[in-house]
C-alpha positions in Angstrom: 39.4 180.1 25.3 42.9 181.9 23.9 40.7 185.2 23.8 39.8 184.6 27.3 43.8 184.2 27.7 44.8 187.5 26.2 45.6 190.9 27.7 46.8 194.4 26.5 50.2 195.8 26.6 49.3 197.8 30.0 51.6 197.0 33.2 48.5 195.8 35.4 46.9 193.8 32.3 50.2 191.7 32.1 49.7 190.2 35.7 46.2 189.5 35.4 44.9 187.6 38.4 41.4 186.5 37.6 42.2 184.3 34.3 40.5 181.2 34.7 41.5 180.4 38.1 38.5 178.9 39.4 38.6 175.3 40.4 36.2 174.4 37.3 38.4 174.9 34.4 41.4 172.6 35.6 39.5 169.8 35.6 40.3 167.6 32.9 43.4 166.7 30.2 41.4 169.2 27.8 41.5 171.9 29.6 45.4 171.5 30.4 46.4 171.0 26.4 44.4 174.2 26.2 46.0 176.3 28.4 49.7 175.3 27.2 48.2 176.1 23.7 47.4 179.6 25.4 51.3 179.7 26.2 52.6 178.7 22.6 50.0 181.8 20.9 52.0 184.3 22.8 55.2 183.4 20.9 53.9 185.3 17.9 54.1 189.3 17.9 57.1 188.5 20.3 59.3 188.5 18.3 60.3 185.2 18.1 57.9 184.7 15.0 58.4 186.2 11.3 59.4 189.5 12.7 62.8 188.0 14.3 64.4 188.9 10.8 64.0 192.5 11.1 66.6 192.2 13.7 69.1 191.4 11.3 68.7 195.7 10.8 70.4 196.4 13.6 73.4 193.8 12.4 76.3 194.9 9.5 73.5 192.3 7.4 70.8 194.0 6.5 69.1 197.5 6.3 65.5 198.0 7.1 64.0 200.6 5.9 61.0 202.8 6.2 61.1 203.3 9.7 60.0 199.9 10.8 59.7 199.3 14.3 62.4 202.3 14.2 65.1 199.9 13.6 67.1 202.5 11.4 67.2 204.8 14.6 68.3 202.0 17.2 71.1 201.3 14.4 72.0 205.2 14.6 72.1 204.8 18.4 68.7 206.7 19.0 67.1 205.0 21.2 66.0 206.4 24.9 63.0 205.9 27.1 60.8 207.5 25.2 61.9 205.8 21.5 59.6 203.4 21.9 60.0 201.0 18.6 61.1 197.3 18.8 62.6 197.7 22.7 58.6 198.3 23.9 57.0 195.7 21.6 59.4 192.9 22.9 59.2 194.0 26.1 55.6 194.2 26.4 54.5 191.4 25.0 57.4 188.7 25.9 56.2 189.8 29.8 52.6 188.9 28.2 54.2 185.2 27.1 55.5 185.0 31.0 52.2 186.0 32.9 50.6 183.0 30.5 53.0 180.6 31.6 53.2 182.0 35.3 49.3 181.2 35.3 49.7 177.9 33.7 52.4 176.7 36.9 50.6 177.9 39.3 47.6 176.4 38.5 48.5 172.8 36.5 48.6 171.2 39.5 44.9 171.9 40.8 44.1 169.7 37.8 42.3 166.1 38.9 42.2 163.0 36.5 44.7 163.4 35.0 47.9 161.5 34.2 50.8 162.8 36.4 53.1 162.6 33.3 50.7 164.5 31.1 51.1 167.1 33.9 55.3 167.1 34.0 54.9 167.3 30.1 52.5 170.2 30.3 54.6 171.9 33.0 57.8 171.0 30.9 56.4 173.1 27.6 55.1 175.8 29.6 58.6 176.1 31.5 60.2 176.0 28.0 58.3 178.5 27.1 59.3 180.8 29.9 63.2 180.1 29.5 63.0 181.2 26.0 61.0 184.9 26.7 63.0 185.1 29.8 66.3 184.5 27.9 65.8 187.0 25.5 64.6 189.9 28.3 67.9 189.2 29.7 70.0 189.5 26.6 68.2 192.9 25.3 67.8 194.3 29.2 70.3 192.8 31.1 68.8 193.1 34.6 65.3 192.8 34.4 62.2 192.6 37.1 62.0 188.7 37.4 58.6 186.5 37.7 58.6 183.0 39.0 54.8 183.0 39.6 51.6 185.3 39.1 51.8 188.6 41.7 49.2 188.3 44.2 47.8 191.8 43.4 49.1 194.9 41.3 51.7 196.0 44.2 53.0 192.9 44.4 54.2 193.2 40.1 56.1 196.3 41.1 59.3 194.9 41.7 62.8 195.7 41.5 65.2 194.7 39.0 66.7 190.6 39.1 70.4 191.2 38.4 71.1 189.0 35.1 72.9 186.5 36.8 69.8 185.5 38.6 67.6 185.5 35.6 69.8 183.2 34.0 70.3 181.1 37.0 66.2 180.9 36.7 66.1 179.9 33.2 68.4 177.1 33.8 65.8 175.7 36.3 63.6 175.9 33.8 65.3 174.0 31.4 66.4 171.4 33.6 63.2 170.8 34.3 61.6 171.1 30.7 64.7 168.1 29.5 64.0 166.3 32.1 60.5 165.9 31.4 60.0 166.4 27.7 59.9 163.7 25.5 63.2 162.7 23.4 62.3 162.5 20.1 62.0 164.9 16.7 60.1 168.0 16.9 57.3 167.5 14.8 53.9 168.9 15.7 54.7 172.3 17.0 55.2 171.4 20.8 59.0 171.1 22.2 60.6 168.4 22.8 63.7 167.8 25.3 66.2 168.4 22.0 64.8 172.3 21.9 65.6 172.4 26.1 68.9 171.1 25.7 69.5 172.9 22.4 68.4 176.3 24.4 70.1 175.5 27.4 73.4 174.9 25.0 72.6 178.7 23.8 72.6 180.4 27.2 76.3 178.5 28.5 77.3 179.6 25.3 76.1 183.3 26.1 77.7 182.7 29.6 81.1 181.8 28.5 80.6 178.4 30.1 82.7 177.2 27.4 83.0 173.3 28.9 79.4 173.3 29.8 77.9 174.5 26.4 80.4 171.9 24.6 78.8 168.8 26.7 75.8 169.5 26.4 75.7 170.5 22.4 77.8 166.6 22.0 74.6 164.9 24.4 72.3 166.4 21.5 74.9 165.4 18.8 75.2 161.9 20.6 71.7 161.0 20.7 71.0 161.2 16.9 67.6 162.0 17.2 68.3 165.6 15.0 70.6 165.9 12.1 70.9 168.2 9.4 68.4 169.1 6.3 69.8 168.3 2.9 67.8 171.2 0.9 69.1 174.7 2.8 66.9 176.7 0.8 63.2 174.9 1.2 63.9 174.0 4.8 62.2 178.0 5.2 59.7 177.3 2.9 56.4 174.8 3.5 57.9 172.1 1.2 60.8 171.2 3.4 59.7 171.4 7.2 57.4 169.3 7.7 59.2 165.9 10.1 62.5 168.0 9.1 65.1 166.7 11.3 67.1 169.9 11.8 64.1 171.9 12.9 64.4 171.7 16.6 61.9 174.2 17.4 59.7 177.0 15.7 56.9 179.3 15.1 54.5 177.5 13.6 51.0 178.4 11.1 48.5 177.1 9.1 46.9 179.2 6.7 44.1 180.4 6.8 43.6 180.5 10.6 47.4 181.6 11.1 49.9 183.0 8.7 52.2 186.2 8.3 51.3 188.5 6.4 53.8 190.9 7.2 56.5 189.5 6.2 55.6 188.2 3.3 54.6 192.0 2.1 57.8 193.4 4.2 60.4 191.3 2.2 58.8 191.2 -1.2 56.0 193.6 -1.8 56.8 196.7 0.2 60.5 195.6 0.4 61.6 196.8 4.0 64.2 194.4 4.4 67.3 194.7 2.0 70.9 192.7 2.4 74.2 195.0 2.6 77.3 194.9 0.1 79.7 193.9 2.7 77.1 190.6 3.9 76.6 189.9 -0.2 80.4 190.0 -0.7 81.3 187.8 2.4 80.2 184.5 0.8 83.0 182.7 -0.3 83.5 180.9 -3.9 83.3 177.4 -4.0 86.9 177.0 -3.5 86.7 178.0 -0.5 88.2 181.2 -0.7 87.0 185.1 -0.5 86.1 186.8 -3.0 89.2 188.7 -2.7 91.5 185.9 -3.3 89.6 183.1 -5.4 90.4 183.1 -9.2 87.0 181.8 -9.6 85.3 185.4 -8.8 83.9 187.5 -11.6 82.8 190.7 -10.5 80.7 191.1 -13.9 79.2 187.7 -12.9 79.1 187.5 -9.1 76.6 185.0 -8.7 78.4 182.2 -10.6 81.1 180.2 -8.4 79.8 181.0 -4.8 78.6 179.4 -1.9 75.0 178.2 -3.2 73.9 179.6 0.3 74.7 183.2 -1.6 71.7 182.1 -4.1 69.6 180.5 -1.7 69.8 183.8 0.7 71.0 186.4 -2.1 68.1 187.5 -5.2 70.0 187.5 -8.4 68.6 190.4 -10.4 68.7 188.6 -13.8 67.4 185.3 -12.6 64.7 183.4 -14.7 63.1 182.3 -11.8 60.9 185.1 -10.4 58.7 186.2 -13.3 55.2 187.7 -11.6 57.6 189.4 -8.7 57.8 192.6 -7.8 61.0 194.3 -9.9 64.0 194.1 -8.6 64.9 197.7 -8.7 61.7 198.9 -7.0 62.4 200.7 -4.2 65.9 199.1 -3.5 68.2 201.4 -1.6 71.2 198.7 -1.3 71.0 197.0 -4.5 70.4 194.2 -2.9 67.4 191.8 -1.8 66.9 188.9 0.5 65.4 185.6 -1.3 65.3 184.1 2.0 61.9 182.3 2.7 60.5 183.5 -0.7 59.4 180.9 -2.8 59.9 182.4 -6.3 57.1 179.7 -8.0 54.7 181.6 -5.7 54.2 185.0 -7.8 54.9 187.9 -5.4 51.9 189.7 -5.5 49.7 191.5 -3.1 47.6 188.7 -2.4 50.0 185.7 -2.1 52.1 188.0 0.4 49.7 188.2 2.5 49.1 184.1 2.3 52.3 182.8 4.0 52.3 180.6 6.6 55.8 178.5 6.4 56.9 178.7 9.9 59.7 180.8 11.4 62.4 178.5 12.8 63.8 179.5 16.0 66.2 176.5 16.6 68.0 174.0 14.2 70.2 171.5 14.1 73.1 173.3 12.8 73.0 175.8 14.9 73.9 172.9 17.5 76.8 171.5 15.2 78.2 175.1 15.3 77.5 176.0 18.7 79.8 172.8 19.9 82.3 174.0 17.9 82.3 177.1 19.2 82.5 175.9 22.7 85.3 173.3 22.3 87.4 176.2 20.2 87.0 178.8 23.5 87.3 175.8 25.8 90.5 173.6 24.6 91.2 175.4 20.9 90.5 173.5 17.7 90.2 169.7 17.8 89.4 167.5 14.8 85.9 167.8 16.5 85.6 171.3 16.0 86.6 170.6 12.0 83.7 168.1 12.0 81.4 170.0 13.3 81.9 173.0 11.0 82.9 170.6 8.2 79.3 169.0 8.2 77.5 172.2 8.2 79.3 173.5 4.9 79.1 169.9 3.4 75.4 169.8 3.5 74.3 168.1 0.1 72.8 171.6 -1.2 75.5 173.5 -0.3 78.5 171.1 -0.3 81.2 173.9 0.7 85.1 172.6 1.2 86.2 172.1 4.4 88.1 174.3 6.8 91.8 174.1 5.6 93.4 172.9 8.7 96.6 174.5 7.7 95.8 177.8 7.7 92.8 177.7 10.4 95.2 176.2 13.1 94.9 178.8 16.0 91.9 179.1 18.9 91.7 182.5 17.3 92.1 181.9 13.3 88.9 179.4 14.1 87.1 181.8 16.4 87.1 183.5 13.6 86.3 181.2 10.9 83.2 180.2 12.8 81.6 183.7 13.5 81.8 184.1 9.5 80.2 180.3 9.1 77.5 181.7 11.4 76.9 185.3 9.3 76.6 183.1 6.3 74.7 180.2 7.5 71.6 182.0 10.0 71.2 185.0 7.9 68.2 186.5 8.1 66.9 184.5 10.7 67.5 187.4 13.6 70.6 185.4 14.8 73.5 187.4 14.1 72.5 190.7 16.5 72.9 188.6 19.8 75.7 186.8 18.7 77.7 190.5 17.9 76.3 191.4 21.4 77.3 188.0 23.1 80.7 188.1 21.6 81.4 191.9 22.9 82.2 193.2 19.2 78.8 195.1 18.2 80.5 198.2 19.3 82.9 197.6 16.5 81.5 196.0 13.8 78.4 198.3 13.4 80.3 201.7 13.4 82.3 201.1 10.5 79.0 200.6 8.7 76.9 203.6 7.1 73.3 204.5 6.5 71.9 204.9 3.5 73.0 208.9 3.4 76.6 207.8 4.5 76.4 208.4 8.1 78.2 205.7 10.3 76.3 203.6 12.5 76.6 204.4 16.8 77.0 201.4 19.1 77.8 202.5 22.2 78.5 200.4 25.6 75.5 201.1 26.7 73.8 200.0 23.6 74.4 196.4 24.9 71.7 196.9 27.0 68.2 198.9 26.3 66.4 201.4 28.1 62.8 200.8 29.9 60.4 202.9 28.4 59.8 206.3 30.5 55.9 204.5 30.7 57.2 201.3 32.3 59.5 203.3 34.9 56.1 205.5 36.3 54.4 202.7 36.0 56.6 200.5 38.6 58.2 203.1 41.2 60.6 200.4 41.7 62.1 199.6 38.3 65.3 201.9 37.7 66.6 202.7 34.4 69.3 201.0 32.6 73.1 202.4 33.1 73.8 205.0 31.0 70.4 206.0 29.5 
């Protein structure tokens, strides 16, 4: 059935209009579970699955290397309509993810015998579904050609662009619709629940600088204690700590041996692509609380000693007991450096058991709520003893157990604007976080140019880098589609 539910990158094969429209198929509860189930299997190669982290190589976090998904050249401000790389892949197949849900609202109603609120769930997952692709069009392309159903034939999908605004405006409906029919309770079995709506929806106010807004609706989520934080950081990524986690609020999920990554496991430990930059290794605090720079705790001949344990849950220490059977450190290591990040070092790193992975690749959590309202309520009214609480209980999770935020010297809107965006570096590292935040907080352009490559050429982020270009193949395709400003 999920074969008969796929299609090709090509523009026409993206709007396909004879998918299992016939009366026949929507005929029983089956047959709707099935064709939500078609909607969730276009989250993977969409980048909202493993390869989210590579994204963290076009951040000041992380370099990847060898070319993948030309990353390093997006980072050195090549990219065009004709660079292809990551800007294709997610463009393609996210607008793959939307034709799959596009089919499922236009057709879940046709269904007979079947419980009305089965349907509004159905119809709440698949909008979900479409807020999330939509809402990450929008953030990489800005004003993109917007989809509310399935094109009546292949003139109909050439449209112009939807000016951003609208797109958002869109994905709210959708998320209105997916809280107010999604069940309130934990996440659990791969299908979203009203806490990932309202946990999304929090994202995009947050995005829009709808300070207020964003800061109510993160304290409904914080209110209704149905999620709260994970007391292990580091095995909430691995298999041993997600399943009924509480802080996972929503994910891609897999079950070896039918589903599992394989990529990523060989990216980050066997081939080594990934690898974590001196300035993001040397931004974890000590355990007083202080930078490295100021605490008398820091020994540079011992610098994994006194940190923030999320430096050892996220950082590989080179002389560590713990990963005998890996791949050597040194191996093909241009920044000294290597993630430990959803490795599980009791699990020897070899060809095979890379390619055996299947913890799933969380896309929201709990935290990222906590911080998220504190965010808002800083921008929105300045720093509150709710804002300190909310930061405060991220950093005093029982495995990481940081002090809190001195409230004498982080006692300005902007002295905790800033506090938070470091709390955020540190705490969703490699989790393909931290590139939309640079770009939703308007400082990409300054951050990544007073980084280097590996030969000691500055980075180029541009204005127009906020935005990507359509590939030269999607503008002859659709006569209608003009490029993005300044490419």
């Amino acid at each position: 059935m999920l074969i008969s539910f796929s299609c090709n990158e090509d523009f026409l094969e993206r709007h396909p209009l004879d998918q299992i429209s016939s009366e026949a198929f929507w005929s029983n509860e089956n047959d709707v579970r099935m064709a939500v189930a078609g909607c969730y299997a276009r989250i993977k190669g969409t980048f909202f699955d493993y390869q989210r982290g590579y994204l963290e190589g076009l951040t000041d976090n992380a370099f990847v290397n060898w070319g993948l998904y030309g990353i390093d050249n997006m980072a050195m401000g090549n990219i065009n309509a004709s660079s292809g790389g990551v800007k294709d892949h997610i463009y393609n197949s996210i607008y793959s993810g939307i034709s799959m849900c596009n089919f499922v609202m236009d057709n879940i109603d046709n269904t007979t015998g079947v419980d009305v609120n089965i349907i509004n769930n159905a119809k709440g997952e698949a909008s979900f579904l479409r807020a999330l692709f939509y809402f990450d069009l929008a953030n990489c392309f800005g004003d993109i050609p917007l989809y509310n159903e399935t094109p009546e034939g292949a003139e109909e999908a050439k449209v112009e662009k939807s000016p951003k605004s609208e797109v958002l405006e869109f994905i709210h409906q959708d998320l209105d619709f997916a809280i107010s029919n999604l069940p309130e309770k934990l996440y659990s079995d791969g299908h979203a629940v009203k806490g990932s709506a309202m946990a999304l929806k929090t994202r995009v106010l947050l995005t829009e600088e709808k300070w207020t807004e964003a800061a109510s609706l993160a304290q409904q989520i914080i209110n209704s204690g149905v999620f709260s934080l994970y007391e292990d950081y580091a095995s909430m990524f691995l298999n041993e700590g997600q399943s009924n986690n509480p802080e996972i609020m929503f994910a891609c999920e897999y079950l070896s041996p039918d589903s599992y990554h394989s990529v990523y496991g060989m990216n980050i430990e066997y081939a080594k692509h990934i690898f974590l930059r001196k300035d993001f290794v040397e931004a974890f605090e000590c355990i007083d609380g202080l930078p490295i720079t100021e605490s008398p705790l820091f020994d540079p001949d011992d610098p994994f000693t006194n940190r923030d344990p999320r430096h050892t849950f996220i950082v590989r220490n080179p002389i560590g007991t713990d990963w005998e059977g890996h791949y050597a450190y040194s191996n093909m290591n241009p920044t000294g450096h290597q993630n430990r990040k959803y490795i599980n070092p009791e699990i020897p790193g070899d060809y095979t058991n890379a390619y055996l992975q299947d913890w799933n690749f969380i896309l929201l959590r709990y935290a990222d709520v906590l911080l998220m309202y504190a965010e808002a309520k800083n921008e929105a009214e300045g720093p509150d003893q709710t804002v300190y609480d909310a930061i405060n209980e991220v950093r005093a999770r029982p495995s990481v157990n940081m002090p809190p935020v001195d409230q004498g010297k982080y006692n300005t809107k902007e002295l905790v604007r800033e506090f938070i965006r470091k709390e955020r570096r540190i705490e969703f590292a490699m989790e393909g976080i931290r590139y939309f935040d640079l770009k939703r907080w308007h400082t990409a352009h300054v951050v990544m140019p007073a980084i280097k490559n590996l030969v000691g050429d500055p980075y180029i982020f541009e204005e127009k880098h906020y935005y990507w270009p359509f590939s030269q193949t999607e503008l002859d395709r659709n006569p209608n589609l003009r490029q993005t400003a300044g490419y």
